[in-house]
Backbone as JSON Lines, residues from 0, in Angstrom:
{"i":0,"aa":"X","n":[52.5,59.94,53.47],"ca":[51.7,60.72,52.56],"c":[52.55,61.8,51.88]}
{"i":1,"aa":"X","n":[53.78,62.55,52.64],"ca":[54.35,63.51,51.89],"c":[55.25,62.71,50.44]}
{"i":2,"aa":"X","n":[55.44,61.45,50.96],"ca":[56.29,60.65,50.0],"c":[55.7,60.71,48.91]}
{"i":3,"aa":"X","n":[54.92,60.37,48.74],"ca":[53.53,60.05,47.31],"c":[53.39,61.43,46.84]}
{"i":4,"aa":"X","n":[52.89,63.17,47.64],"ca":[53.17,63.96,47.36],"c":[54.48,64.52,46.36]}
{"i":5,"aa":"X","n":[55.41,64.21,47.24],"ca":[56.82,64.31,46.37],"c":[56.65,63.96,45.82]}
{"i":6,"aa":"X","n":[56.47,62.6,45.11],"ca":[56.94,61.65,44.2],"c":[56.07,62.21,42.87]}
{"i":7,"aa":"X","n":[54.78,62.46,42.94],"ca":[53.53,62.81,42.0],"c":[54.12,64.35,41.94]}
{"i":8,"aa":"X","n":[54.78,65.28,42.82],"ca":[55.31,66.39,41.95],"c":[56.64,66.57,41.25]}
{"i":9,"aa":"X","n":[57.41,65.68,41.83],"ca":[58.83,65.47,41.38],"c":[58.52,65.67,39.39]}
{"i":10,"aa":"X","n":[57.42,64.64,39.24],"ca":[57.59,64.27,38.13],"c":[57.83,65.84,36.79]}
{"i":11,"aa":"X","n":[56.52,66.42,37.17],"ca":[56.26,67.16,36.51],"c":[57.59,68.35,36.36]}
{"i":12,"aa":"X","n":[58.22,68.57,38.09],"ca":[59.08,69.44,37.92],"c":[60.5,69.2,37.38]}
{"i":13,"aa":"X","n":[60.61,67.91,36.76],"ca":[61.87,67.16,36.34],"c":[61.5,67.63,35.13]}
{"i":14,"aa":"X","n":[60.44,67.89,34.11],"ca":[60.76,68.2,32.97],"c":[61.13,70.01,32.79]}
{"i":15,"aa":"X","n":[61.37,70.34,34.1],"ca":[61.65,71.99,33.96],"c":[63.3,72.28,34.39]}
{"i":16,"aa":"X","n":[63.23,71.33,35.09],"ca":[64.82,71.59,36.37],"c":[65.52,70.47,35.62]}
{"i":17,"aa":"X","n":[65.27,69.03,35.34],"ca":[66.14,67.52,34.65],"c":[65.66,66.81,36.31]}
{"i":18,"aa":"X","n":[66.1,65.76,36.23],"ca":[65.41,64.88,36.96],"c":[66.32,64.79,38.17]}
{"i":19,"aa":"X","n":[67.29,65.1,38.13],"ca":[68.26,64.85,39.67],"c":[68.05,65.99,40.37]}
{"i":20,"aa":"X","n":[67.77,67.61,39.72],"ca":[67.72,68.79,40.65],"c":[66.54,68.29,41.22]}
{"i":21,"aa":"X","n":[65.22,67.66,40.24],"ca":[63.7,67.84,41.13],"c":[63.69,66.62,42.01]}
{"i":22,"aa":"X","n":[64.4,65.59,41.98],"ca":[64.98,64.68,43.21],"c":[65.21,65.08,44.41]}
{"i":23,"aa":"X","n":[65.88,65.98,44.61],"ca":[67.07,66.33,45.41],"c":[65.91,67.52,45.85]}
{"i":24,"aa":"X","n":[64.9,68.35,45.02],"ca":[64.09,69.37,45.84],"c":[62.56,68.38,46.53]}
{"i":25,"aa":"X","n":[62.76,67.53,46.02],"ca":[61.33,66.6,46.48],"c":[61.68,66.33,47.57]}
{"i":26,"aa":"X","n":[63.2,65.9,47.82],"ca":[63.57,64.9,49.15],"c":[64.21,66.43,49.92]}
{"i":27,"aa":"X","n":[64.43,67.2,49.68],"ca":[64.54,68.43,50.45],"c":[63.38,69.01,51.32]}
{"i":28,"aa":"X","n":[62.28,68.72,50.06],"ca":[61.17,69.52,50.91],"c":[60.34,68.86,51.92]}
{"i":29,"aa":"X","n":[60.27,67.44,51.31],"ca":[59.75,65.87,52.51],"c":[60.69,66.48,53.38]}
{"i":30,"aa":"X","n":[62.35,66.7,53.76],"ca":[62.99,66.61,54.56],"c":[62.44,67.84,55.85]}
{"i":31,"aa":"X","n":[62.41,68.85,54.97],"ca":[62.08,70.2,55.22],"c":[60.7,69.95,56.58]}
{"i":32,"aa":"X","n":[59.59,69.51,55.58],"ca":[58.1,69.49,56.25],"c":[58.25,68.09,57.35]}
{"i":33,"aa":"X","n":[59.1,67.23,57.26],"ca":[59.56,66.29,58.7],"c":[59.91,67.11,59.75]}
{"i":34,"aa":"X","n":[60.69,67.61,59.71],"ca":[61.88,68.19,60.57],"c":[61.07,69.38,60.75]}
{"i":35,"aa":"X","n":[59.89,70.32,60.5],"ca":[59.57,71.1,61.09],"c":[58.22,70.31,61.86]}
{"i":36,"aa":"X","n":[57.37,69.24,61.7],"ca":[56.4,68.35,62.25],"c":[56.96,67.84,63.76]}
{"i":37,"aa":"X","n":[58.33,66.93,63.56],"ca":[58.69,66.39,64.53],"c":[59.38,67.16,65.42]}
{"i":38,"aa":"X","n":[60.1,68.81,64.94],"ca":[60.92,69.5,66.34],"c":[59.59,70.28,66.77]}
{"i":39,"aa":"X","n":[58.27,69.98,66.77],"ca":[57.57,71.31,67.18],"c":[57.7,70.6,68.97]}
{"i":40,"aa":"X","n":[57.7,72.05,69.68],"ca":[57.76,71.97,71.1],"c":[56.53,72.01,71.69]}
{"i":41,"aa":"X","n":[55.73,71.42,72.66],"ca":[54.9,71.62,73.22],"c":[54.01,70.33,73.52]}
C-alpha cells in the first residue's frame, strides 16, 4: 500500500523537484516508513 502511495505522489512532486529527485524521495520515504514498521521492539 505505501508503494501505490508513493507512486500516486511521486507524480505530482516530479513536476516541482524533475522526476529523478521525486523518485529517489518516494523510495526514501517507502524506505523510511518500512524500516521504522519492521525495527519496532516489542
Amino acid at each position: 500500500m505505501a508503494y501505490v502511495a508513493a507512486f500516486a505522489g511521486s507524480h505530482p512532486l516530479a513536476k516541482r523537484v524533475g522526476a529523478w529527485p521525486a523518485v529517489f524521495g518516494a523510495a526514501g520515504a517507502v524506505a523510511l516508513a518500512s524500516w521504522a514498521v519492521a525495527d519496532r521492539r516489542g
